[in-house]
C-alpha positions in Angstrom: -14.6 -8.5 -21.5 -18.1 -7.5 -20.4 -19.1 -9.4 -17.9 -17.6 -9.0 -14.0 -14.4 -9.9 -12.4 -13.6 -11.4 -9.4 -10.9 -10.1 -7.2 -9.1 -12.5 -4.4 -6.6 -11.2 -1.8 -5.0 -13.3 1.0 -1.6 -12.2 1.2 -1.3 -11.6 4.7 -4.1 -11.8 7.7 -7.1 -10.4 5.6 -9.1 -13.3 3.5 -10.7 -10.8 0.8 -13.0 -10.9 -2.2 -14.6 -8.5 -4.4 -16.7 -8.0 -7.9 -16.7 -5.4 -9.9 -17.9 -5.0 -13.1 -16.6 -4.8 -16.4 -16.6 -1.0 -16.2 -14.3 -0.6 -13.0 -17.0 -0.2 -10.7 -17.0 -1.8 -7.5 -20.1 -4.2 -6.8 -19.4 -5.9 -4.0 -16.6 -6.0 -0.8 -15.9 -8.5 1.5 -12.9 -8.2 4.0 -11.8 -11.3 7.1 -9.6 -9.7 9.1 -7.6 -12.3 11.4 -8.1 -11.5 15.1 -5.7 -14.5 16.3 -2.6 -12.7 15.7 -3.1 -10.1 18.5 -2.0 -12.3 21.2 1.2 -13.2 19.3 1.9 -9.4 18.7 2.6 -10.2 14.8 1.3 -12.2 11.9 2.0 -16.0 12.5 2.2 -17.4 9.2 0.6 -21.1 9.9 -1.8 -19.8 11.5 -2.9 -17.1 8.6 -2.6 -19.7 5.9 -5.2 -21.6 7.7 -7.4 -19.5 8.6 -7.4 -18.1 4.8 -8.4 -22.2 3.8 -11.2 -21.5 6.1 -12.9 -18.3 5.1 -12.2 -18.1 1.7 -15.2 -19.8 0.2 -17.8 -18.1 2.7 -15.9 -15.1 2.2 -16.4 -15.3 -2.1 -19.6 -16.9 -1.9 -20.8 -13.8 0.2 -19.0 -11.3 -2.2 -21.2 -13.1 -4.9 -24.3 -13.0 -3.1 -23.9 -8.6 -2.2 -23.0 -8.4 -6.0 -26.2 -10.6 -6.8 -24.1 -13.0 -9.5 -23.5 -16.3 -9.8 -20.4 -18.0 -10.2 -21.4 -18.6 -14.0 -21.7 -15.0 -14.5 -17.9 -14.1 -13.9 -15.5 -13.4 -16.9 -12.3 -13.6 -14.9 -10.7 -14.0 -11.4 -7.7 -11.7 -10.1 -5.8 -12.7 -7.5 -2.7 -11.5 -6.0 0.1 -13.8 -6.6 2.9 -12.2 -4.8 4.5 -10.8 -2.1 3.2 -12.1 0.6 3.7 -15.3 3.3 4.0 -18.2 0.9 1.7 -20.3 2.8 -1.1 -17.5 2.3 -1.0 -16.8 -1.1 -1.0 -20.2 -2.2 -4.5 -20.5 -0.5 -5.9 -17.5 -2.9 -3.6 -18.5 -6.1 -4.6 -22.8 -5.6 -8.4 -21.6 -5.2 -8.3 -18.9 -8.2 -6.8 -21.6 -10.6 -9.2 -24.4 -9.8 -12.2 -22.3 -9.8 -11.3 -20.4 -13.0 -11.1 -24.1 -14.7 -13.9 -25.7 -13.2 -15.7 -22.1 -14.9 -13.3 -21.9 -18.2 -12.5 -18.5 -17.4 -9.1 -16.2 -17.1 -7.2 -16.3 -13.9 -5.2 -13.1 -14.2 -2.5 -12.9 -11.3 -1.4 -9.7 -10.0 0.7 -8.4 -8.0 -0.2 -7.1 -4.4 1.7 -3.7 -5.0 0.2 -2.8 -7.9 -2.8 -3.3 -6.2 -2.2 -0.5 -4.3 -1.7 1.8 -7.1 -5.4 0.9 -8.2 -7.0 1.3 -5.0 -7.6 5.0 -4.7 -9.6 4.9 -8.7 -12.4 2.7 -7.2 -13.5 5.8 -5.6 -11.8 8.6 -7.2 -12.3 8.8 -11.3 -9.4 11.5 -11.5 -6.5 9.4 -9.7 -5.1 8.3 -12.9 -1.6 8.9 -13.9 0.9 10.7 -14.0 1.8 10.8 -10.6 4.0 9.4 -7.6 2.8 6.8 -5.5 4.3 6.4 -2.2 3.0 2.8 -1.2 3.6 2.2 2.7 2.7 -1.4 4.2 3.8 -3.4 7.0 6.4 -5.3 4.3 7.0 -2.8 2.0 8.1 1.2 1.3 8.0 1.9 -2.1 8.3 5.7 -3.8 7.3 4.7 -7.5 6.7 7.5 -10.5 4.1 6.4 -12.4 3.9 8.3 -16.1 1.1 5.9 -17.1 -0.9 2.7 -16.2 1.6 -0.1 -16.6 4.3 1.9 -16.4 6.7 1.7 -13.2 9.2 3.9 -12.5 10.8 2.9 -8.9 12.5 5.7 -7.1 13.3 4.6 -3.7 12.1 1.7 -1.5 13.6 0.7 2.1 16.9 -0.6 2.8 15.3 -2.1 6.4 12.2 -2.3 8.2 9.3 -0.5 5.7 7.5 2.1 7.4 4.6 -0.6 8.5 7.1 -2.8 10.0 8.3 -0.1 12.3 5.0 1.5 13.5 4.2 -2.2 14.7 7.6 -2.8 16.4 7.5 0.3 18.1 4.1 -0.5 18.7 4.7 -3.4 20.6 7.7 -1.5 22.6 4.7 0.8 23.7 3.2 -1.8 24.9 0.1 -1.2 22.6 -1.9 -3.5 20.7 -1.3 -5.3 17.7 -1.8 -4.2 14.8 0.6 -1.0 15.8 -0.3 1.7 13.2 -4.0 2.3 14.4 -2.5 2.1 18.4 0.5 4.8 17.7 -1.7 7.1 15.9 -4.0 6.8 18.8 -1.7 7.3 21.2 0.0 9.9 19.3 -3.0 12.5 19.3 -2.7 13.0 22.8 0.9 13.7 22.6 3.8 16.0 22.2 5.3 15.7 18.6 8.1 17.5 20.0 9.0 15.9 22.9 11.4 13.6 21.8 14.0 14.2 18.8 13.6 10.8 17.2 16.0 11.2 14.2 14.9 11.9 10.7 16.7 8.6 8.2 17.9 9.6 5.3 15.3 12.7 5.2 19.0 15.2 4.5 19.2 12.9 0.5 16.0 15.3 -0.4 17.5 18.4 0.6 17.6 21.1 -1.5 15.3 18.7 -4.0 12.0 20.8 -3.7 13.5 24.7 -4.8 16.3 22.5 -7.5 18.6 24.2 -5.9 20.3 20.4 -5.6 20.1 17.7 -8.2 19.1 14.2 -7.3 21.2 11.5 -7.5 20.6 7.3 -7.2 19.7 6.4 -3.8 18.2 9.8 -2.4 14.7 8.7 -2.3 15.8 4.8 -0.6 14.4 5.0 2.8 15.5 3.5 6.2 13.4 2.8 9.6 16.0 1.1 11.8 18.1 3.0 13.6 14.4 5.0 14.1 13.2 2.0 15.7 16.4 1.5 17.7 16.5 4.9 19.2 12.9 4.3 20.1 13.9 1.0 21.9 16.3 2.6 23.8 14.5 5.6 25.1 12.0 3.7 26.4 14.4 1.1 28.3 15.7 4.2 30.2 12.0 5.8 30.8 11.2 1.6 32.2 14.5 2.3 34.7 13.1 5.6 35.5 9.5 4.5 36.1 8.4 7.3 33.4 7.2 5.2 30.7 3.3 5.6 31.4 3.3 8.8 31.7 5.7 9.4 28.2 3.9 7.1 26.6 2.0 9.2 24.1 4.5 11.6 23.8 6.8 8.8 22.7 4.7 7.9 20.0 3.4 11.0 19.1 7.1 11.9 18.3 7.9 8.6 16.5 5.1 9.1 14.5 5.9 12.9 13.8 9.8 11.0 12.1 8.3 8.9 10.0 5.9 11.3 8.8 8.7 13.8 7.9 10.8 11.4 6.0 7.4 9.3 4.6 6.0 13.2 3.3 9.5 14.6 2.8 10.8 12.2 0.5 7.2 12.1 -2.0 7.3 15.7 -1.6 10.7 16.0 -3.2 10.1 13.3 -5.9 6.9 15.2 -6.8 9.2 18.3 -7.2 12.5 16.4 -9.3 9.6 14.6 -11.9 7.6 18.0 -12.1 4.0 16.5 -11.6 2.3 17.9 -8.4 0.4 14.6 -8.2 0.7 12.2 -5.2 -0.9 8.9 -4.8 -0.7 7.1 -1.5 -1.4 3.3 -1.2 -0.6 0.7 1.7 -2.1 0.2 5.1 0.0 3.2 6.5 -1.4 5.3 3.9 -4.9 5.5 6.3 -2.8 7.9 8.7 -4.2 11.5 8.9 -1.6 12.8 9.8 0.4 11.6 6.5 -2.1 12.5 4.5 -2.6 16.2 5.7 1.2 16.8 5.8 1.5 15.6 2.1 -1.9 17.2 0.8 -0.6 20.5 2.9 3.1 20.3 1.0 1.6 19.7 -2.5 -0.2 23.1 -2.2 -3.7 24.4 -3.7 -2.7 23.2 -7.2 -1.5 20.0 -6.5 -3.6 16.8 -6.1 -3.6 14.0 -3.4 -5.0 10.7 -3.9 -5.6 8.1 -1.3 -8.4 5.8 -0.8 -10.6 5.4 2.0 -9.0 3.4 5.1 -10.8 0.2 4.4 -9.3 0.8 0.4 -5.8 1.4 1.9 -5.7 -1.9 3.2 -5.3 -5.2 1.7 -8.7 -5.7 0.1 -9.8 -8.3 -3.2 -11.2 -4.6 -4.4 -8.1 -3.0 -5.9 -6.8 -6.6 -7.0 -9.7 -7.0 -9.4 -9.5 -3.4 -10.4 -5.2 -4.1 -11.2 -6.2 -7.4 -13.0 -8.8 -5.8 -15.2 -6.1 -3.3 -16.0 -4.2 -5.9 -17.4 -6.7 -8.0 -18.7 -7.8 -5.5 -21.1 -4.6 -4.0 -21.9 -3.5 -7.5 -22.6 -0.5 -7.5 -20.5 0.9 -9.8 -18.9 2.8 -10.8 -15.4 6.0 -12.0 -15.4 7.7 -14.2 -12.1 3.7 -14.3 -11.2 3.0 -17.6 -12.7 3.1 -19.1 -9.4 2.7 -18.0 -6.0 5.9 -15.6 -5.5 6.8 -14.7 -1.7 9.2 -11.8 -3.1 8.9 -10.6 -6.5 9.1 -7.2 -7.9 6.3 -4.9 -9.6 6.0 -6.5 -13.3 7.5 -3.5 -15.7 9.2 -1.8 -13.0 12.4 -0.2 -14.2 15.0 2.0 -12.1 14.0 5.6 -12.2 16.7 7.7 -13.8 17.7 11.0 -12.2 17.1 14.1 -14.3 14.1 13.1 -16.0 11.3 15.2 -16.1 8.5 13.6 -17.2 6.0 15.5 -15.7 4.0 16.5 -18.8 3.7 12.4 -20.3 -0.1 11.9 -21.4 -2.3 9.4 -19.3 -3.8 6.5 -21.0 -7.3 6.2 -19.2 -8.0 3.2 -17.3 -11.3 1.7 -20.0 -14.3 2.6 -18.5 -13.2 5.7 -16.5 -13.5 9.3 -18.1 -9.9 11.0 -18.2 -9.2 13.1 -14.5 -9.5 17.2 -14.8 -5.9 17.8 -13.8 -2.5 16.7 -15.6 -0.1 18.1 -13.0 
């Protein structure tokens, strides 16, 4: 295909649309994020589903215009097909199909995870694979080992609440503003990390991982954010008796935050170590954290690579959809369970990870269009 691709995203709260061309490179962004939900303290599915049947033609038709195209000039629409609230993705799927047949043109549906993986490429040539991707959202916690493009290996994903989930619940506990990632971290930075000895789930599965002093066995990398959230919920009910809460406020999220960090960094950290490939990839909404991102990039060393897009490429944009769906477009693959609008559905190719492979040294297959990265491991 030489001629540009249009990416649609509307998963959740943000109506998104992007071009890029047929080389991978990114000529236009347009991002709706949904203000509505903040009085609600969460998403409200209606309401987002509406609201996405409202912007997404002023949101494509300015995505078009900052590109300078036409509609006639597109090759292909992407557009995420799953997981997500139902009623939301069948808004960006219905419009993708119509549109792509009123234009006889590909509709290539991808899948919002996935998505992720691309996101840190549209501004960094080198993040290709290999490497892990730990992919942290408000609905999902994924540790994935990717050997190549296409190829899935999943590792560990939450047994609960993903990592997202719990920064806004604890969020709203605080009683900080929705969304409750941004308002923690905020918090958090004028707080004691130490204060309070949140405990670490499931963070004792990795031990002895990093050295190999221990091998790793199915289920180490699984994650879990509950009972975090739970002994969060109950501190601050006894800091409410006490009258303390305002004054413990930051130091209560500075230490939850300082938890999931550990386990978050701990667990990539470890799966880096087990596969051999010094090579981390971050992806999700909660991967625009600093503080993640430093304790990762500090733990992989001065020969190991982190990759994470910018904060507006970390969350859910139409950018790293198109970029996914010209992946697949011109590798010819396709998407299975993504024919329709899929509210769960897993990563098309994904395939348990088996413990005791090292696959650290598998060749990447560059991405068309991007030159091969400068480091393997």
């Amino acid at each position: 295909m030489t001629r540009p691709i249009l990416g649609i995203e509307t998963t959740c709260d943000e109506t998104s649309a992007a071009v890029l061309g047929a080389d991978g490179a990114t000529r236009s962004l347009v991002v709706h994020s949904q203000d509505v939900h903040r009085i609600y303290g969460g998403v409200v599915p209606e309401l987002a589903a509406r609201d996405h049947l409202m912007r997404i033609e002023p949101v494509v038709t300015a995505a078009l215009n900052e590109a300078g195209i036409e509609r006639r000039d597109l090759g292909a629409i992407a557009v995420a097909a799953g997981p997500g609230l139902i009623g939301a993705l069948l808004v960006g799927v219905t419009w993708s199909r119509a549109s792509a047949l009123a234009l006889g043109i590909p509709v290539i549906p991808v899948h919002h995870m996935e998505g992720h993986i691309f996101g840190p490429i549209l501004e960094d040539p080198d993040a290709e694979p290999p490497f892990v991707a730990l992919l942290v959202s408000g609905g999902h916690t994924l540790l994935i080992w990717v050997p190549r493009w296409g190829s899935y290996q999943l590792m560990g994903e939450t047994r609960d609440d993903a990592a997202g989930e719990a920064f806004d619940k604890v969020g709203k506990l605080l009683g900080l503003p929705y969304p409750g990632g941004p308002a923690v971290s905020e918090a958090a930075a004028s707080g004691d990390p130490c204060r309070y000895g949140f405990p670490r789930p499931m963070l004792k599965t990795v031990a002895g991982l990093h050295d190999g002093s221990a091998a790793a066995a199915p289920g180490d990398f699984d994650f879990s954010f509950s009972g975090l959230k739970t002994a969060v919920a109950r501190t601050v009910i006894r800091l409410e008796q006490t009258g303390a809460i305002d004054a413990e406020r930051p130091h209560l999220a500075a230490s939850f935050q300082a938890a999931v960090i550990d386990v978050l960094a701990g667990k990539a950290l470890a799966a880096a170590a087990v596969v051999g490939c010094r090579r981390v990839l971050l992806g999700g909404g909660v991967a625009a954290n600093r503080a993640l991102r430093t304790r990762v990039r500090g733990g992989l060393g001065r020969r190991g690579r982190l990759f994470a897009g910018s904060p507006r490429l970390s969350m859910d944009n139409g950018a790293m959809i198109a970029r996914a769906g010209l992946f697949r477009l011109q590798a010819g693959l396709d998407t299975p369970g993504l024919e329709e609008a899929a509210a769960r559905v897993g990563i098309p190719g994904m395939v348990p990870w088996r413990p005791g492979q090292r696959e650290g040294t598998v060749g990447r297959k560059t991405l068309p269009g991007n030159p091969p990265g400068r480091d393997s491991q």
